[in-house]
C-alpha positions in Angstrom: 35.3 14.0 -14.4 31.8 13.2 -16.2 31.1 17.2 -16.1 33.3 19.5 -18.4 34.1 23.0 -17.4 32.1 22.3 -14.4 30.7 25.8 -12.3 28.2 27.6 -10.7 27.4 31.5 -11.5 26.9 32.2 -7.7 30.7 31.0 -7.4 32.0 32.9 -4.0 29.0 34.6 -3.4 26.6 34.9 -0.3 23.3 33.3 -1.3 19.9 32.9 1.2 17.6 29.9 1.2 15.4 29.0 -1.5 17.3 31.1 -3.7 18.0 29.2 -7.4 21.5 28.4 -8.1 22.9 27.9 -11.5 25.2 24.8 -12.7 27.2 25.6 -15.5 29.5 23.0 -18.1 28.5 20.5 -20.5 27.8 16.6 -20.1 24.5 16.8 -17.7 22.0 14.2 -17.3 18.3 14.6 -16.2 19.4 11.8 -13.7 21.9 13.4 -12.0 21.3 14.5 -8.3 22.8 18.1 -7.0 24.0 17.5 -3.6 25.6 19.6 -1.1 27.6 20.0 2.0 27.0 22.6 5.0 29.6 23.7 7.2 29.7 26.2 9.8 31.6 27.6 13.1 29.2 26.5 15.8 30.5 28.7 18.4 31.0 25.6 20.7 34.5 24.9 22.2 34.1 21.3 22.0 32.5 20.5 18.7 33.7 24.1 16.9 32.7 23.1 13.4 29.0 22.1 12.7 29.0 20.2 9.3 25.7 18.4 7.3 26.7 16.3 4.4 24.7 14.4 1.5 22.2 16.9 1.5 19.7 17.3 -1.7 18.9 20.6 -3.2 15.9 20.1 -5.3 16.2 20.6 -9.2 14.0 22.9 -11.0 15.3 22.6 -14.8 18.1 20.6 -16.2 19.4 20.2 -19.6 22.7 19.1 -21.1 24.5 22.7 -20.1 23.0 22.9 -17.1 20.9 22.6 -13.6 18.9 24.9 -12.0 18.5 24.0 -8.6 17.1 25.5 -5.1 19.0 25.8 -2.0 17.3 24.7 1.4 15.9 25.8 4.2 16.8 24.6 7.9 20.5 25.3 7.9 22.6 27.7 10.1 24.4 30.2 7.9 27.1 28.4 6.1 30.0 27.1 3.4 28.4 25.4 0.8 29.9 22.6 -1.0 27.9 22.2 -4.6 28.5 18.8 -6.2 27.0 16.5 -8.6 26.2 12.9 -8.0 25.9 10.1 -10.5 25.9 6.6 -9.9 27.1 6.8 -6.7 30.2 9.4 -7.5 30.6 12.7 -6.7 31.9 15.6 -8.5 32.7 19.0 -7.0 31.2 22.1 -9.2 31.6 24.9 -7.0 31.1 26.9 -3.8 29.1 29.5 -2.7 28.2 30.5 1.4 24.9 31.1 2.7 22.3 33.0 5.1 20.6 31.6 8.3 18.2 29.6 7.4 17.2 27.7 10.5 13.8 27.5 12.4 12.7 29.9 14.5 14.1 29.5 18.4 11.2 30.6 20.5 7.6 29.3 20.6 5.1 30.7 18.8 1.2 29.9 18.7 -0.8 28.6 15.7 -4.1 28.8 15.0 -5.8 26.4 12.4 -9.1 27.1 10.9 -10.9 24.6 8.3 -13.4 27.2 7.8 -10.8 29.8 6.2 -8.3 26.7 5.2 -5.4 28.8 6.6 -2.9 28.7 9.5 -2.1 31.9 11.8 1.0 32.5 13.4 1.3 34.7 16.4 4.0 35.3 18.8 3.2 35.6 22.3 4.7 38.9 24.8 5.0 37.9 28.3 1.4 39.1 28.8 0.0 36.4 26.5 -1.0 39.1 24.2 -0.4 37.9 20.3 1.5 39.4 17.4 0.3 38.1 13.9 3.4 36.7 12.5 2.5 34.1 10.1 -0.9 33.3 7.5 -0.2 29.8 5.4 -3.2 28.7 3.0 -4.4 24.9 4.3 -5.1 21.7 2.5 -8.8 21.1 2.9 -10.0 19.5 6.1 -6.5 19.2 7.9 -6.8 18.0 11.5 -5.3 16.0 14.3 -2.2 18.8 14.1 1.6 18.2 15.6 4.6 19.7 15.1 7.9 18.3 15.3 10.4 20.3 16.8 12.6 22.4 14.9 10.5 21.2 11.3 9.2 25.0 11.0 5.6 23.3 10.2 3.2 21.1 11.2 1.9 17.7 10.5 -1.9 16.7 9.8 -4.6 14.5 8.3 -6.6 15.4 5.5 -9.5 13.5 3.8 -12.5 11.8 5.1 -13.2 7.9 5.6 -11.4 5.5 4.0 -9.5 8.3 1.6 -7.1 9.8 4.5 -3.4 11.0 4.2 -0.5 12.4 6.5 0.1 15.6 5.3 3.0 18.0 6.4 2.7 22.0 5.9 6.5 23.6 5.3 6.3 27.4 6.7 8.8 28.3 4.9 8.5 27.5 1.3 3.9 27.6 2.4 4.2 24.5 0.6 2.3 20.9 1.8 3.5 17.2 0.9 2.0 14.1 1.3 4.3 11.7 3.9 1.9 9.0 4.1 -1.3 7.4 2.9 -4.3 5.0 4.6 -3.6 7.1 7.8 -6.2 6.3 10.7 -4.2 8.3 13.6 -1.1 10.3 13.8 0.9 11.1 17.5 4.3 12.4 18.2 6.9 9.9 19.9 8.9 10.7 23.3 11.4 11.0 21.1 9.5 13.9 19.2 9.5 12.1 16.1 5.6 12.4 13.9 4.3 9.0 13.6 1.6 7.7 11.6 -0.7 4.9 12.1 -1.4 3.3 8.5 -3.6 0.6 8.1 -4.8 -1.3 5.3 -7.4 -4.0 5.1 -7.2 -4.1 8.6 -3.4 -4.5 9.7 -1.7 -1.6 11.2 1.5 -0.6 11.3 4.1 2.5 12.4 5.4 5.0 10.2 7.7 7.6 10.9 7.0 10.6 8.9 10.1 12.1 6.9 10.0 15.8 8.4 13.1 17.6 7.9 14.1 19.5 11.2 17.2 21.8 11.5 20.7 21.0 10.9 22.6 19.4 13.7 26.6 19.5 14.4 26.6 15.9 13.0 27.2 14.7 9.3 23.7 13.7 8.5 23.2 10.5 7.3 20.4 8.4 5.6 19.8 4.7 7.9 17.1 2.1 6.9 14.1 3.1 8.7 13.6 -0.2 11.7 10.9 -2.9 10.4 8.1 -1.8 11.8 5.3 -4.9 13.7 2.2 -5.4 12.5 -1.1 -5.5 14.1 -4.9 -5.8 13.9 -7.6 -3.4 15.5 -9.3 -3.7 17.9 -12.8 -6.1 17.6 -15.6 -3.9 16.6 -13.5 -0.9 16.1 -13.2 1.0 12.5 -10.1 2.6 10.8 -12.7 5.8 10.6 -13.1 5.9 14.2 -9.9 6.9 14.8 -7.7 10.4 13.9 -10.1 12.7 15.5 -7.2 13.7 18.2 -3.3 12.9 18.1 -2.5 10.2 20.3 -0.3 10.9 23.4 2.4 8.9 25.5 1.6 7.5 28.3 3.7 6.2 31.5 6.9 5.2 30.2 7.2 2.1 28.4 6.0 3.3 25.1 2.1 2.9 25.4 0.3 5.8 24.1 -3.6 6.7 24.7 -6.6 7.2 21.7 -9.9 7.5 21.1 -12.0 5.9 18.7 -15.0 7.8 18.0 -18.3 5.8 17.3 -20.5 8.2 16.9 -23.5 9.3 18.3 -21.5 10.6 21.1 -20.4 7.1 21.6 -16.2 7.0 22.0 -13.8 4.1 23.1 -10.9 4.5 24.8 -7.8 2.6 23.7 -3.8 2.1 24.1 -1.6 1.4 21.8 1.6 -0.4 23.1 4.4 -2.3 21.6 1.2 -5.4 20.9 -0.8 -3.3 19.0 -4.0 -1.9 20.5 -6.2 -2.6 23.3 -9.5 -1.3 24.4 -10.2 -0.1 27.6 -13.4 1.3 28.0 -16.8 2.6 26.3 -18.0 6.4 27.3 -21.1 8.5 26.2 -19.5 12.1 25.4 -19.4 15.1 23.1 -15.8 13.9 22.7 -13.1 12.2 24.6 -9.4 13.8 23.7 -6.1 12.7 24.9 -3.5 14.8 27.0 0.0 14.5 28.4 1.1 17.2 30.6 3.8 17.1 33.4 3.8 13.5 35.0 0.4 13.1 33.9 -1.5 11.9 31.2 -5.2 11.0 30.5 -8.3 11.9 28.6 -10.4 15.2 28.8 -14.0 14.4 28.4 -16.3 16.9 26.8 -19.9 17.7 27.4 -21.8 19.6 25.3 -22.9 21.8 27.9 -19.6 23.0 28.5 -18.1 20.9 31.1 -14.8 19.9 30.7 -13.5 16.6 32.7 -9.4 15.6 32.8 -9.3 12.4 33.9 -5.9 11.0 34.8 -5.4 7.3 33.0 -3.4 4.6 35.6 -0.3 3.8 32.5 -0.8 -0.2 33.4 -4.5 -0.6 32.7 -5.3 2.3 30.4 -8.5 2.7 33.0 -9.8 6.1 33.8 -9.7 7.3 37.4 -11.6 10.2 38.7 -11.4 14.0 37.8 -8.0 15.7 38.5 -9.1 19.1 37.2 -12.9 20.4 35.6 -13.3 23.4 33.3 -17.0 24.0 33.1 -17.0 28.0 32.5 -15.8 28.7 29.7 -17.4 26.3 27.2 -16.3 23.0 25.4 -12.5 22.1 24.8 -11.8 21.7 21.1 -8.3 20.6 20.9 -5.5 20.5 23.7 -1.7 20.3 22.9 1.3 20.3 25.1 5.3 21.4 24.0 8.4 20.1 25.5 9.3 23.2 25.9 6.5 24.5 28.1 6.5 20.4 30.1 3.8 21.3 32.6 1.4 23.9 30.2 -1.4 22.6 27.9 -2.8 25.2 25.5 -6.4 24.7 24.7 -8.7 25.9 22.5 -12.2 26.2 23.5 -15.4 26.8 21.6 -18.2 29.3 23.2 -21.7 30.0 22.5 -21.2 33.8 21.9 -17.6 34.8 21.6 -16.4 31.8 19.2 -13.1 30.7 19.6 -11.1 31.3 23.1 -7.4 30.2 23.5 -6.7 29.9 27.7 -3.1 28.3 28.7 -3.2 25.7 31.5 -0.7 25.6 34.0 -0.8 22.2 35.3 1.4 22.7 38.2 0.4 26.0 39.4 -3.1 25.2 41.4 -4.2 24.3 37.7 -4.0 28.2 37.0 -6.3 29.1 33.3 -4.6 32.0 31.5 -6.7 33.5 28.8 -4.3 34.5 25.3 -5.3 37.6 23.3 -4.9 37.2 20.2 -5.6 40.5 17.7 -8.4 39.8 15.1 -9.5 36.5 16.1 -12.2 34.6 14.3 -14.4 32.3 14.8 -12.8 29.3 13.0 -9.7 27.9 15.0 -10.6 24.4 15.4 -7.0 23.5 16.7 -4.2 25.3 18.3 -1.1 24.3 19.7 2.4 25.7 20.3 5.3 24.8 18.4 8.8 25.6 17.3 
């Protein structure tokens, strides 16, 4: 035992997330790591006992007598195991059990303005009428927003030009954390895993972004992220053309569609597949945004007199074919997002000459049906939403 009279003051107590916890004894190091272990009743007959292992609670002081440290987030209400670990052993200091801490269940919208640098929350009734639930301050400039499922937060890029980053926003501790830097483009995976596109001096290559989701029923475990290919872009296309829009899958081999903006209302389409990128073809628009809805997948492109076209892309090719849908009275689409959880919905958020922003949900299946949200308080600023969690 490298701790002496080794304890914690919260010893048998119930504790919530992101409360501190106090280490007690003699013989700490700066170096050592506070790690614990989760268990719970899971309520399911075949796997009854839910357990997360090798989990690291972050330290906020530490001296010779003692650590402070903070619990997590993202874990059902639990057992908590407290233990130190140094140089790859383990000792046990005490126990303590814990509140829910996990991500919300249901969906819930979010609204992101740059204008304000904030995010809004809002649950939805079954009338599409929102309740403000949420308000997190924003990085500056934070764009090209995705959540991953169960994270509680969403991912983003913030910067300009040759200065951009991956950024995640935690809703629960309103903190935000760099995950990745020289990002051109982010998009989620069919796995719903964040992904970011980094490229430096040219070469590209895959990143998954480290965003913790909720606790599982399986020991979590740390594996050596896959070594990830290596490709160049596209001829005549620049790593600031792209991250305007997340990418989206397309077909099912693994391909997924962006657009590389040129300026000047200039954009290029382009797939990204398992040997790098390809171009498919050059279009004069206000904008040209991916979408994945259903069975479908394409690009919408964006006039700046308010028409909307979603044009279905044949997965082989990457080639446009003609309009499956048109929007053209309401006024131009700003950002569209689907959800797993809603498979044949896209929620997009439109910008008008006299009422500002407008959130309409799109039921793809339904005769294309356009479903206007009411949100209470809107402003003008919502440059993004989507529906997450």
């Amino acid at each position: 035992m490298f701790i002496q009279d080794a304890g914690i003051e919260e010893e048998g107590r119930t504790c919530a997330p992101g409360d501190a916890i106090h280490l007690k004894g003699s013989g700490y190091r700066q170096t050592d790591n506070v790690v614990l272990t989760f268990t719970w009743e899971t309520g399911d007959n075949l796997i009854p006992v839910g357990k997360a292992s090798g989990i690291y609670a972050k330290t906020q002081t530490a001296t010779s007598d003692g650590i402070t440290a903070v619990l997590p987030y993202r874990y059902p209400a639990s057992d908590v195991e407290v233990s130190i670990m140094r140089e790859g052993r383990l000792q046990k200091i005490g126990s303590l059990k814990i509140t829910d801490g996990q991500s919300p269940k249901e969906l819930r919208l979010y609204g992101i303005s740059n204008a304000d640098k904030r995010i809004d929350g809002f649950t939805l009734d079954i009338n599409n009428v929102g309740r403000k639930s949420l308000d997190i301050t924003l990085p500056e400039n934070i764009h090209s927003v995705i959540n991953v499922p169960r994270s509680f937060g969403l991912c983003g890029i913030t910067g300009k030009g040759d200065n951009r980053a991956a950024v995640y926003v935690d809703f629960f501790t309103g903190e935000t954390e760099t995950l990745a830097a020289d990002v051109i483009a982010l998009f989620m995976t069919t796995t719903n895993s964040a992904t970011a596109i980094v490229c430096r001096d040219g070469i590209c290559t895959l990143r998954t972004l480290p965003v913790e989701i909720g606790a599982d029923y399986l020991t979590k475990s740390d594996r050596p992220a896959p070594v990830q290919p290596t490709f160049s872009l596209p001829e005549g296309l620049k790593p600031e053309f792209f991250g305007d829009y997340p990418g989206m899958p397309v077909g099912t081999s693994g391909s997924y569609l962006m657009s590389a903006n040129r300026g000047n209302g200039n954009w290029t389409t382009v797939v990204l597949d398992k040997d790098g990128f390809h171009k498919a073809e050059d279009i004069e628009a206000a904008a040209v945004i991916p979408f994945n809805v259903g069975e479908d997948a394409g690009y919408i492109v964006t006039y700046d007199t308010g028409v909307n076209l979603f044009r279905p892309v044949n997965p082989e090719t990457g080639v446009m074919g003609h309009s499956a849908y048109t929007c053209n009275n309401i006024g131009r689409i700003l950002s569209v997002t689907s959800n797993p959880g809603r498979p044949d919905h896209l929620l997009l958020c439109f910008s008008e000459s006299f009422n500002g922003t407008r959130i309409y949900d799109l039921d793809w299946r339904n005769l294309k049906s356009l479903s206007p949200i009411v949100l209470p308080n809107l402003t003008d600023g919502y440059a993004e939403a989507l529906m997450a969690n």
